[in-house]
PDB file of N, CA, C and O in Angstrom:
ATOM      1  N   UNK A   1      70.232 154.718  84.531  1.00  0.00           N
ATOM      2  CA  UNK A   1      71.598 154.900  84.981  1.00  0.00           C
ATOM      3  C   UNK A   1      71.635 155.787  86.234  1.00  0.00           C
ATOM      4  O   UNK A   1      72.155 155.404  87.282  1.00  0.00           O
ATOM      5  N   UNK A   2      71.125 156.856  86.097  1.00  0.00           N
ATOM      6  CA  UNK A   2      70.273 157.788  87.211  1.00  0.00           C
ATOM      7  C   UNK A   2      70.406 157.090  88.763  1.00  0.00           C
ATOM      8  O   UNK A   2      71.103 157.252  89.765  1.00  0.00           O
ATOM      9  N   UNK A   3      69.032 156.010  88.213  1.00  0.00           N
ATOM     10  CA  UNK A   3      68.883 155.157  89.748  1.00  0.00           C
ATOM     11  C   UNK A   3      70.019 154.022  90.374  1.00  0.00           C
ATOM     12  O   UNK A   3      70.150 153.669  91.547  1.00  0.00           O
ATOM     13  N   UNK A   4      70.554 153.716  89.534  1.00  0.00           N
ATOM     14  CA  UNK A   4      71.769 152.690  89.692  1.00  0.00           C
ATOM     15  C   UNK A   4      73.251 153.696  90.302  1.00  0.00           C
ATOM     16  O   UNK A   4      74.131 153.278  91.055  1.00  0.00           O
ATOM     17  N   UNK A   5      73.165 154.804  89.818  1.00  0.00           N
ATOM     18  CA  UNK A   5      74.313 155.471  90.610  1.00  0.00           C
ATOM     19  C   UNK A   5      73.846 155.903  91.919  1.00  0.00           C
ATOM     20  O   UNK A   5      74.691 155.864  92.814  1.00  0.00           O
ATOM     21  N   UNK A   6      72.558 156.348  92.249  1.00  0.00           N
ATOM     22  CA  UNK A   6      71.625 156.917  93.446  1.00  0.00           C
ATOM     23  C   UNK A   6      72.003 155.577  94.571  1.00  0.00           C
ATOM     24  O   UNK A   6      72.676 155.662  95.598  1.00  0.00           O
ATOM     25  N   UNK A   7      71.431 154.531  94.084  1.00  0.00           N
ATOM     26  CA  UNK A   7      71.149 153.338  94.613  1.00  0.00           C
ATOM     27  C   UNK A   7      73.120 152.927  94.967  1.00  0.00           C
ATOM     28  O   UNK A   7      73.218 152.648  96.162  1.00  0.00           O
ATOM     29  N   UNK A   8      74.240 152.863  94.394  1.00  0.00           N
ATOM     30  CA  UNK A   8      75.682 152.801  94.539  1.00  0.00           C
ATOM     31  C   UNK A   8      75.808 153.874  95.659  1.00  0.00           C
ATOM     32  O   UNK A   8      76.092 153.329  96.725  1.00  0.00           O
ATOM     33  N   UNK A   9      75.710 154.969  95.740  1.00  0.00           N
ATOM     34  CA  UNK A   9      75.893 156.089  96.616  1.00  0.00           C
ATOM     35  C   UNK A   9      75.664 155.907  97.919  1.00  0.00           C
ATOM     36  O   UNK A   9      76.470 155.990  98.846  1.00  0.00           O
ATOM     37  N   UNK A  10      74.395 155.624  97.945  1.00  0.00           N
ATOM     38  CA  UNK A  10      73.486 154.990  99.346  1.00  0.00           C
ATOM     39  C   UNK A  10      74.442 154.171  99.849  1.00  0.00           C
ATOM     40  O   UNK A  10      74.961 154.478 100.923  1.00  0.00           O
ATOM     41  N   UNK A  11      74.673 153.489  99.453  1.00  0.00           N
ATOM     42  CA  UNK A  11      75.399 151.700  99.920  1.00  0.00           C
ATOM     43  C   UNK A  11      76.941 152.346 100.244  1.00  0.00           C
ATOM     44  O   UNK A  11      77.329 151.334 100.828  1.00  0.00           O
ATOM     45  N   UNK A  12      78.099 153.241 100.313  1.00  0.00           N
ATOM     46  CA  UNK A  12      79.367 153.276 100.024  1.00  0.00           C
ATOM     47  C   UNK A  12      79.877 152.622 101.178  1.00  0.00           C
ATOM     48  O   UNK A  12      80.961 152.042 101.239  1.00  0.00           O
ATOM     49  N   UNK A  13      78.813 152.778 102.340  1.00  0.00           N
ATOM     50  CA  UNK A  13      79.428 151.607 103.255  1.00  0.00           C
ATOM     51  C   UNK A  13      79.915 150.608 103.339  1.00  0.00           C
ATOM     52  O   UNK A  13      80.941 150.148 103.840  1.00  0.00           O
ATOM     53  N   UNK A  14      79.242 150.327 102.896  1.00  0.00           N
ATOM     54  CA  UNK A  14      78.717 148.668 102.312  1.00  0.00           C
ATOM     55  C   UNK A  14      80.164 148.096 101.393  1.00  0.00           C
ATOM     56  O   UNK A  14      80.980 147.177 101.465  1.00  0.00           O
ATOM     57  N   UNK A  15      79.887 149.217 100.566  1.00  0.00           N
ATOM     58  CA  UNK A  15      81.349 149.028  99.658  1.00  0.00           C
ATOM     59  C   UNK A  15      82.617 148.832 100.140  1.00  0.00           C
ATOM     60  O   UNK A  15      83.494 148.030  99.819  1.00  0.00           O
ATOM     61  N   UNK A  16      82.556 149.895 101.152  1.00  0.00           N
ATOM     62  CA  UNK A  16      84.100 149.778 101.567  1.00  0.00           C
ATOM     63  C   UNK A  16      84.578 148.830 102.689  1.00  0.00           C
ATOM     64  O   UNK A  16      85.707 148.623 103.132  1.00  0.00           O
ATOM     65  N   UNK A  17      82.996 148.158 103.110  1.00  0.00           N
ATOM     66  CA  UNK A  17      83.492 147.425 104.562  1.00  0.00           C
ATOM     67  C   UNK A  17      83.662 145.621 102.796  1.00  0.00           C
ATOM     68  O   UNK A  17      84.373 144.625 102.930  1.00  0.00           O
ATOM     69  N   UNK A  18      82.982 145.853 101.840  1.00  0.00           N
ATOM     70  CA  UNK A  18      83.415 144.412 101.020  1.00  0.00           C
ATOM     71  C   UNK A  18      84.780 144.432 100.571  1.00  0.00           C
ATOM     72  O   UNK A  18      85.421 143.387 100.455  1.00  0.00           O
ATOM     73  N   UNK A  19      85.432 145.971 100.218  1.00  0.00           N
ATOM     74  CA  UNK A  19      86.296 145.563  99.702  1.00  0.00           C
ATOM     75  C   UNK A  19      87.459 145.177 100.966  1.00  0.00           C
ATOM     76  O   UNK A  19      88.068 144.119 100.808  1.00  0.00           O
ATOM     77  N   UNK A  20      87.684 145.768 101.849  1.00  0.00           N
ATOM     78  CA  UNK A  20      88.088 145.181 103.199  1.00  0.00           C
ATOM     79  C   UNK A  20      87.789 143.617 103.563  1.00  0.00           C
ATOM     80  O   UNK A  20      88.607 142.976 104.222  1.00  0.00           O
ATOM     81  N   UNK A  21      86.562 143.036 103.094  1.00  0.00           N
ATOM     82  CA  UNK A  21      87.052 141.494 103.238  1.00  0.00           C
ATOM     83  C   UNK A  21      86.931 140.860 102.361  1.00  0.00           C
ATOM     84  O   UNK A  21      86.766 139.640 102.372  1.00  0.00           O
ATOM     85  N   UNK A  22      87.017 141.887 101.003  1.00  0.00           N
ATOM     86  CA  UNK A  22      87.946 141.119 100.136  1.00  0.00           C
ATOM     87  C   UNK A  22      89.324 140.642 100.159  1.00  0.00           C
ATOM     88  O   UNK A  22      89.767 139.513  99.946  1.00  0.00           O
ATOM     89  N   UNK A  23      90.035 141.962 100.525  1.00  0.00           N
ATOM     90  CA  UNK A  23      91.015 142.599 100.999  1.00  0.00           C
ATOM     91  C   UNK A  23      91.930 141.051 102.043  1.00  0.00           C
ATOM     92  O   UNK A  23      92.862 140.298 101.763  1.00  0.00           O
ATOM     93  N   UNK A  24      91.188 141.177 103.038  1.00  0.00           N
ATOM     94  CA  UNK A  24      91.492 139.877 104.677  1.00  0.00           C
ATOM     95  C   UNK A  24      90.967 138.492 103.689  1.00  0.00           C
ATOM     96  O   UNK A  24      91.320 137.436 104.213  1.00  0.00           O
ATOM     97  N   UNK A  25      90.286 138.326 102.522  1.00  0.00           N
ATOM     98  CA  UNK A  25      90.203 137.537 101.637  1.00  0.00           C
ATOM     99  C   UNK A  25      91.099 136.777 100.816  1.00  0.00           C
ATOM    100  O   UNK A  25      91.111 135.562 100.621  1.00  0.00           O
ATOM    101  N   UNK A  26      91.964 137.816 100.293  1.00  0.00           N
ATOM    102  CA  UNK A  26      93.002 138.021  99.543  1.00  0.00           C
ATOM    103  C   UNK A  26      94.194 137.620 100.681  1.00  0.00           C
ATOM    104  O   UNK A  26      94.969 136.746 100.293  1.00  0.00           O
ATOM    105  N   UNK A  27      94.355 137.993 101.624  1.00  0.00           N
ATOM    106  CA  UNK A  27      95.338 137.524 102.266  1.00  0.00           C
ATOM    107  C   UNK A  27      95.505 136.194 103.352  1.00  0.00           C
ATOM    108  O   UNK A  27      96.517 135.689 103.839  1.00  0.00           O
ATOM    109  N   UNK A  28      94.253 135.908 103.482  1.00  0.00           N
ATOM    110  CA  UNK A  28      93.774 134.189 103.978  1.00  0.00           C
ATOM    111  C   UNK A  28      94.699 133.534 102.932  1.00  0.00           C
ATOM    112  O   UNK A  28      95.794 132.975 103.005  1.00  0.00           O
ATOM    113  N   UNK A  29      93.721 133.857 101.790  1.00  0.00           N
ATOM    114  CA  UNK A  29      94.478 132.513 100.706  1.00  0.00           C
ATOM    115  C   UNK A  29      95.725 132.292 100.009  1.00  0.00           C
ATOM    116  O   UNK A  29      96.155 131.344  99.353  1.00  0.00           O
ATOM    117  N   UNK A  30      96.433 134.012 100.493  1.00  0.00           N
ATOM    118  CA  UNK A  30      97.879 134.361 100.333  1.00  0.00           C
ATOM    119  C   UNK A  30      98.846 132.943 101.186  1.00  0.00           C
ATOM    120  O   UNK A  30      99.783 132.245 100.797  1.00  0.00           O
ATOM    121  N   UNK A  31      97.861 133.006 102.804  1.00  0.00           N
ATOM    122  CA  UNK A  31      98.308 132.390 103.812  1.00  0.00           C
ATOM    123  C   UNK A  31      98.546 131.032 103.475  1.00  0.00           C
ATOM    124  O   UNK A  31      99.601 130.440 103.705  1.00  0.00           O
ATOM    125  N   UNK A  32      97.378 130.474 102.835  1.00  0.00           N
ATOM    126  CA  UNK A  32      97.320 128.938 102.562  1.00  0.00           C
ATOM    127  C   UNK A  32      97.751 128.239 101.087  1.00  0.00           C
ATOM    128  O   UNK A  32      97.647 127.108 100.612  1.00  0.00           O
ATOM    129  N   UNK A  33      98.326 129.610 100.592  1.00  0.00           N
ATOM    130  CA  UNK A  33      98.277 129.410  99.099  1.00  0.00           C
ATOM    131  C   UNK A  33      99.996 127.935  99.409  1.00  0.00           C
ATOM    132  O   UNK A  33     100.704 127.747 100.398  1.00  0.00           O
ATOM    133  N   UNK A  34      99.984 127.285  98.053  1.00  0.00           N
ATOM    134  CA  UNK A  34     101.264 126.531  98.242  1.00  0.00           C
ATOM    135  C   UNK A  34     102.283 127.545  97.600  1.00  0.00           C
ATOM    136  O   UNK A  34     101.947 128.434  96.818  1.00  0.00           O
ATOM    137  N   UNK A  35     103.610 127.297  98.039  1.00  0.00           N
ATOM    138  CA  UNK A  35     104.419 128.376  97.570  1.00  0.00           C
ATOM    139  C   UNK A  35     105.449 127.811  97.073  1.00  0.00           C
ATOM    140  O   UNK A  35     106.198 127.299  97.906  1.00  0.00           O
ATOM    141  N   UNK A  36     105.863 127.695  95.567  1.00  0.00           N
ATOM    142  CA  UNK A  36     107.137 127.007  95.113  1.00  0.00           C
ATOM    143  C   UNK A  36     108.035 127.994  94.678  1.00  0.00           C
ATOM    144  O   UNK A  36     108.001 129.114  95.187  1.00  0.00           O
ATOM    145  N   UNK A  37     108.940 127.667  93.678  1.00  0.00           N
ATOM    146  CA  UNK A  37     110.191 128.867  93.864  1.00  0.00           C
ATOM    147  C   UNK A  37     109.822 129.950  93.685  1.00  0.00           C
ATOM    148  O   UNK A  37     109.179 130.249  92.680  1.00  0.00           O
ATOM    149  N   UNK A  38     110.143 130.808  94.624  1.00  0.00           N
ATOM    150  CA  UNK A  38     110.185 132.503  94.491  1.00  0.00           C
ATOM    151  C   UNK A  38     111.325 133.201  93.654  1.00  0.00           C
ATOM    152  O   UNK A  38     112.545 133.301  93.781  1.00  0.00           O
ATOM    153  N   UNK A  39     110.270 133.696  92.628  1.00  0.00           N
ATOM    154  CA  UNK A  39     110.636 134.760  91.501  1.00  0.00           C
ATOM    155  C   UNK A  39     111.491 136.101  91.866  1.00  0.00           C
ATOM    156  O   UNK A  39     112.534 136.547  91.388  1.00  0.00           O
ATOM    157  N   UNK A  40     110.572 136.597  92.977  1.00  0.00           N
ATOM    158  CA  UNK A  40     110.550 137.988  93.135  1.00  0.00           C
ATOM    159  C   UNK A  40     110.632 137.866  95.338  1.00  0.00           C
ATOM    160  O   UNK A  40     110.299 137.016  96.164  1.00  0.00           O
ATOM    161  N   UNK A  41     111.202 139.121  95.387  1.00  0.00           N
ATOM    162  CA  UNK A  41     111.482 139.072  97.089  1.00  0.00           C
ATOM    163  C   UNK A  41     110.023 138.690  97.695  1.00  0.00           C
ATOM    164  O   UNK A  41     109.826 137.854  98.577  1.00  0.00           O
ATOM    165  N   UNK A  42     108.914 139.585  96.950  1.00  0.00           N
ATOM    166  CA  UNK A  42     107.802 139.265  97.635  1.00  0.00           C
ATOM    167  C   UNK A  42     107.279 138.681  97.328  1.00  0.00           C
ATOM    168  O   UNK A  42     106.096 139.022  97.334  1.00  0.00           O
ATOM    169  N   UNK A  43     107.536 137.549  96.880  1.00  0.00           N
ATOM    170  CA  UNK A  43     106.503 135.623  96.661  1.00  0.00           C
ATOM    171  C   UNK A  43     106.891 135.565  97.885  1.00  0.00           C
ATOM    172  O   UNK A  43     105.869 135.459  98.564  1.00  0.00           O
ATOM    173  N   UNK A  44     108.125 135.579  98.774  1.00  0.00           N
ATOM    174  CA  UNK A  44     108.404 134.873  99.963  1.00  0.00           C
ATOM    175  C   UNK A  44     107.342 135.427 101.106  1.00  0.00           C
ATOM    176  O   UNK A  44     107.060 134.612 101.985  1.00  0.00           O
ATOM    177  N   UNK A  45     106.619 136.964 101.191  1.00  0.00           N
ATOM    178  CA  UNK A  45     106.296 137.565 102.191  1.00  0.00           C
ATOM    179  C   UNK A  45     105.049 137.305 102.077  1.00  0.00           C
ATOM    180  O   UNK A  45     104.559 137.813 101.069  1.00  0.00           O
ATOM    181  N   UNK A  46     104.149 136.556 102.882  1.00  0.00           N
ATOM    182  CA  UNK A  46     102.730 136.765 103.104  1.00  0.00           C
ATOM    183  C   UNK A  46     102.329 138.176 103.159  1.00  0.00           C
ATOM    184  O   UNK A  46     102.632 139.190 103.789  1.00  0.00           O
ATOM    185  N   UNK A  47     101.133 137.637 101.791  1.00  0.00           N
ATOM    186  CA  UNK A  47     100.085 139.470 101.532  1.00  0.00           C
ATOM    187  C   UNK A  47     100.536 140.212 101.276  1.00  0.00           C
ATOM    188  O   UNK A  47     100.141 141.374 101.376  1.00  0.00           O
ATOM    189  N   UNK A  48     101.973 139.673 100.660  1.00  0.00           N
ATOM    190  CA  UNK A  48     103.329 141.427 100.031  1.00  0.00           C
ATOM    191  C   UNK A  48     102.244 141.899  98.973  1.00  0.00           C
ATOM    192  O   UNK A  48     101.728 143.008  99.115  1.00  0.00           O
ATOM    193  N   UNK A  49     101.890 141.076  97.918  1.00  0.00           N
ATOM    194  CA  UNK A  49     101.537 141.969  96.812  1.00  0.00           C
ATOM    195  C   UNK A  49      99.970 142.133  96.921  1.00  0.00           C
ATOM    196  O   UNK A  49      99.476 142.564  95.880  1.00  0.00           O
ATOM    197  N   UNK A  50      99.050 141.881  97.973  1.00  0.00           N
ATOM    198  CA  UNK A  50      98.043 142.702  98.082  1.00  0.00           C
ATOM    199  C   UNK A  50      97.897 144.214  98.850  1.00  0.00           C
ATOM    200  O   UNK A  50      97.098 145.145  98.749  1.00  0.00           O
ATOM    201  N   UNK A  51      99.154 143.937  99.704  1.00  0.00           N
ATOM    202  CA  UNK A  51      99.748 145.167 100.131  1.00  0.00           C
ATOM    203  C   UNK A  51     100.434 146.411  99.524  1.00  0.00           C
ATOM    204  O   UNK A  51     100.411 147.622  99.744  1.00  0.00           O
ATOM    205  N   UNK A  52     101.177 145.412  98.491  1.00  0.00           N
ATOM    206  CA  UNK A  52     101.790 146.362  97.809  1.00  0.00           C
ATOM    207  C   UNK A  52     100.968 146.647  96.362  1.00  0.00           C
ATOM    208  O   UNK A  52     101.441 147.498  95.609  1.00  0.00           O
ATOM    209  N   UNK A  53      99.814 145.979  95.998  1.00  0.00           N
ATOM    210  CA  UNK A  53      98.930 146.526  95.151  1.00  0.00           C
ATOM    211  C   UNK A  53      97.633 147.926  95.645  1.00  0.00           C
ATOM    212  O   UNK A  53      97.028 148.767  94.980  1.00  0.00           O
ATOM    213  N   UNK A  54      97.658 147.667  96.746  1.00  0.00           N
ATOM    214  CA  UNK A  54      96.522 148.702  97.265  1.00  0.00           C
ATOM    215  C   UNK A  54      97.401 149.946  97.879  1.00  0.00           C
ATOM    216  O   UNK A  54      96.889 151.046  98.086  1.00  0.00           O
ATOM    217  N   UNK A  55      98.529 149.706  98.100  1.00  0.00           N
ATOM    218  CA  UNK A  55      99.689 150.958  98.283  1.00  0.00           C
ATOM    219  C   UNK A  55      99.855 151.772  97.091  1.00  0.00           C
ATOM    220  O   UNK A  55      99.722 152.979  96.890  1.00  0.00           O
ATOM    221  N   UNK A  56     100.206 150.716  96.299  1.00  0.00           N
ATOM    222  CA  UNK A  56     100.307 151.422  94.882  1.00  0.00           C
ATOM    223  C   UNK A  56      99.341 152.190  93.819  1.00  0.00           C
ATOM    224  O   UNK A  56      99.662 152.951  92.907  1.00  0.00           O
ATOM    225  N   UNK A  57      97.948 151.707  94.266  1.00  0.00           N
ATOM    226  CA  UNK A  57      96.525 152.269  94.021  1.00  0.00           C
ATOM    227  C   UNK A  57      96.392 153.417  94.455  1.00  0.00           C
ATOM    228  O   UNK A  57      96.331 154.295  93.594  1.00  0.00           O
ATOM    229  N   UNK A  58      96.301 153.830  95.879  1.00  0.00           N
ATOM    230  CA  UNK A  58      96.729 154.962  96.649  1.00  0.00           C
ATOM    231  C   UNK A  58      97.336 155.952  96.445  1.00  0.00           C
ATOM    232  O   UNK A  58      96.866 157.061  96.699  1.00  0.00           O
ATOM    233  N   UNK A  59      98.721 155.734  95.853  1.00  0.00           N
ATOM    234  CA  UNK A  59     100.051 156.147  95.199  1.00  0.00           C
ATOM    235  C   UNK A  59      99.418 156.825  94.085  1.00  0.00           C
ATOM    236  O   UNK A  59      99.236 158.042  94.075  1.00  0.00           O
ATOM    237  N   UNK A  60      99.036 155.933  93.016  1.00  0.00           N
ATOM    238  CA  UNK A  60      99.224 156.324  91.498  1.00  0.00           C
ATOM    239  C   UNK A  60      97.382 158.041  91.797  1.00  0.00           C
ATOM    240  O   UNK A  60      97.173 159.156  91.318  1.00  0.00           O
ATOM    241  N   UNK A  61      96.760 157.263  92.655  1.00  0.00           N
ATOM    242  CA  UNK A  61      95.427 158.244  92.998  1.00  0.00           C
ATOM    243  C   UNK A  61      95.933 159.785  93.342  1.00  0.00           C
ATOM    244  O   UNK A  61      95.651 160.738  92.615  1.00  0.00           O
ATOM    245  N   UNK A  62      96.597 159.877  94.364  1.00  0.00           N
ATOM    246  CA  UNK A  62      97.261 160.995  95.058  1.00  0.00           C
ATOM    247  C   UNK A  62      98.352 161.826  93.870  1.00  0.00           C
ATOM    248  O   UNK A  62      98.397 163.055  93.818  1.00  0.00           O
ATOM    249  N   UNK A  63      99.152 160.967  93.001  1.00  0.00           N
ATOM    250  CA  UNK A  63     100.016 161.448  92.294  1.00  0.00           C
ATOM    251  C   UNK A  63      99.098 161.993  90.969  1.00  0.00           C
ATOM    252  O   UNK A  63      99.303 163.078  90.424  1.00  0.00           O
ATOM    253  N   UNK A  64      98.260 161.223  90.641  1.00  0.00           N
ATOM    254  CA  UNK A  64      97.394 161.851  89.236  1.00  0.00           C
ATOM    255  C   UNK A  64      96.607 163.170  89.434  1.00  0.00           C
ATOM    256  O   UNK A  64      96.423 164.085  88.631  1.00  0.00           O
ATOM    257  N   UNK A  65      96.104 162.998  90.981  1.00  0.00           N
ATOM    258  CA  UNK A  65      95.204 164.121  91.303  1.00  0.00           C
ATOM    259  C   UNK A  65      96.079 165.030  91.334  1.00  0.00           C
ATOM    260  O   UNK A  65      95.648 166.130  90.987  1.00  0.00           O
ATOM    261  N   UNK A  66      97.749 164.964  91.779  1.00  0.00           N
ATOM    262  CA  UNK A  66      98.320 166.119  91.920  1.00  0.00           C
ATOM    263  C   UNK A  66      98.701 166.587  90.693  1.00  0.00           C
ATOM    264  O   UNK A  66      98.931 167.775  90.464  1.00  0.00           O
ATOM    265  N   UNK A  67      98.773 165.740  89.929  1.00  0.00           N
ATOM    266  CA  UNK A  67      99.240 166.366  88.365  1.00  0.00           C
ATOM    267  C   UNK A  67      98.046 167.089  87.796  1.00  0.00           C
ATOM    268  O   UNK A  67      98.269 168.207  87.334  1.00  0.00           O
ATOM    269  N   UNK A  68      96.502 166.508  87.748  1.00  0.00           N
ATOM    270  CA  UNK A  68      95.748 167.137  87.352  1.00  0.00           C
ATOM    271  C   UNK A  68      95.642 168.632  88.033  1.00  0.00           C
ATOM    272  O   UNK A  68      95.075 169.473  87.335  1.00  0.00           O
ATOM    273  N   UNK A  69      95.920 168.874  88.769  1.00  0.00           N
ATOM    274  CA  UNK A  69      95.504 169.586  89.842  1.00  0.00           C
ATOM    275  C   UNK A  69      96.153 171.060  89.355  1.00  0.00           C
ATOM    276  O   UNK A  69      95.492 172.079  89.153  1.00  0.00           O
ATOM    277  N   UNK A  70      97.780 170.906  89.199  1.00  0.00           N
ATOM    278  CA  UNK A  70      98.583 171.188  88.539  1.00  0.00           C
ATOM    279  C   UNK A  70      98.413 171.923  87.176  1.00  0.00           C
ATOM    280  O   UNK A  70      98.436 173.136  86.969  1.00  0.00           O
ATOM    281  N   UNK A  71      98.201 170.692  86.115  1.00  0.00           N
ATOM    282  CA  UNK A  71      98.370 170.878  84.972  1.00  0.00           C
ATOM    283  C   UNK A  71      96.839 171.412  84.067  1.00  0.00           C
ATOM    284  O   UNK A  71      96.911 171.843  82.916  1.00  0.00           O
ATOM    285  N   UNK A  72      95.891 171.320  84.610  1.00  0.00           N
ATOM    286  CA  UNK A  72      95.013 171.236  84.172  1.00  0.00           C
ATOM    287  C   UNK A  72      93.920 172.588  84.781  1.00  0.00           C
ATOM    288  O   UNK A  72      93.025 173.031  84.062  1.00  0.00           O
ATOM    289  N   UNK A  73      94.121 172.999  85.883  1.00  0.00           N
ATOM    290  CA  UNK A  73      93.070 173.673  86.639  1.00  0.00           C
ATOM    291  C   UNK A  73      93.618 175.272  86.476  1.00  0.00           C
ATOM    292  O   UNK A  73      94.722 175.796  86.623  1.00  0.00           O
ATOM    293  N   UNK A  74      92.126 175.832  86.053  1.00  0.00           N
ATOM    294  CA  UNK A  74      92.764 177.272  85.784  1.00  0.00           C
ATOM    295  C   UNK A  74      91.943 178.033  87.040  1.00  0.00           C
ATOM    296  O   UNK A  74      91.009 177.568  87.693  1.00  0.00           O
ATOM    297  N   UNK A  75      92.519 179.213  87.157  1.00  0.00           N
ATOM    298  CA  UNK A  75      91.626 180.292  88.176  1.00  0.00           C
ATOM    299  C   UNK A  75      90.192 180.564  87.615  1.00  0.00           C
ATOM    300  O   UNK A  75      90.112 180.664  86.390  1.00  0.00           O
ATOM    301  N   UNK A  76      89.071 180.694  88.340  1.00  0.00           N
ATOM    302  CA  UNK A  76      88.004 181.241  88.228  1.00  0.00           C
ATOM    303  C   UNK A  76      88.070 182.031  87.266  1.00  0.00           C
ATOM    304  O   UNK A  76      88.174 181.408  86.209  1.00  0.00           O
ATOM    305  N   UNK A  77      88.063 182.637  87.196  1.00  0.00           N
ATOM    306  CA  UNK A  77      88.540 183.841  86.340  1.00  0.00           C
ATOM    307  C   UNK A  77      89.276 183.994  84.947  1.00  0.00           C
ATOM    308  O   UNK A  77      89.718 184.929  84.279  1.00  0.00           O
ATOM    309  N   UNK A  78      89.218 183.052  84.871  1.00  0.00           N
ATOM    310  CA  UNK A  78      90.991 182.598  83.761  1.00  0.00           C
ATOM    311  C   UNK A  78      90.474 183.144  82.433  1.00  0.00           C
ATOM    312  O   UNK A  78      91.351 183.778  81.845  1.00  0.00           O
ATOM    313  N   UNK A  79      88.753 183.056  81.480  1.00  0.00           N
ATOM    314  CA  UNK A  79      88.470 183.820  80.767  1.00  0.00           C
ATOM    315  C   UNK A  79      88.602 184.896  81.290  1.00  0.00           C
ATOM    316  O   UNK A  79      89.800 184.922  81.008  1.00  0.00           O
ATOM    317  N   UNK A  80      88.473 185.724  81.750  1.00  0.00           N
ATOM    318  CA  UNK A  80      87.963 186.744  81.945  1.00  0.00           C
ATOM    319  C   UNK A  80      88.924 188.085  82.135  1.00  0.00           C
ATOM    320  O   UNK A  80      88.570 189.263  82.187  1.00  0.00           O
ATOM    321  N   UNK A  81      90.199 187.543  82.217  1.00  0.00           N
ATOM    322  CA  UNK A  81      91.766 188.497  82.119  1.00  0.00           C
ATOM    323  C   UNK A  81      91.683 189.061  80.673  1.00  0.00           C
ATOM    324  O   UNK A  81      92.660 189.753  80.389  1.00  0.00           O
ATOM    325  N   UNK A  82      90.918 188.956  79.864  1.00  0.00           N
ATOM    326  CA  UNK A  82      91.628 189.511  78.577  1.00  0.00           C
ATOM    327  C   UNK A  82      90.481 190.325  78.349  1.00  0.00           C
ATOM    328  O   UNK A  82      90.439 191.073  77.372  1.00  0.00           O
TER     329      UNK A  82
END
């Protein structure tokens, strides 16, 4: 497990330039997809909801870290007051 996270680490390049054309992936076939009645505002918008899924990824990341951050993290020291 060791070498398989070592070996993931090395590569993050790599990672982030795939998920990026996954990403231009996801929105090609948004482009060509056929489109019959729209449910929701964004069936009508090309790449709304890969946009608005990786916004929202972002979102929920930034908001958890701030809660943890918050709720969870004590001072250095925090035994050591009593």
């Amino acid at each position: 497990m060791g070498q398989l996270m070592t070996w993931l680490r090395k590569r993050t390049e790599w990672f982030k330039w795939a998920f990026f054309a996954f990403l231009g992936g996801a929105l090609v076939y948004d482009f060509m997809a056929e489109r019959h009645d729209p449910h929701f505002f964004g069936d009508t918008l090309i790449g709304f909801w890969s946009v608005f899924a990786l916004f929202g990824c972002l979102g929920m990341i930034v908001i958890c870290k701030g809660i943890s951050h918050a709720w969870l993290m004590k001072q250095e020291d925090y035994y050591d007051d009593k």
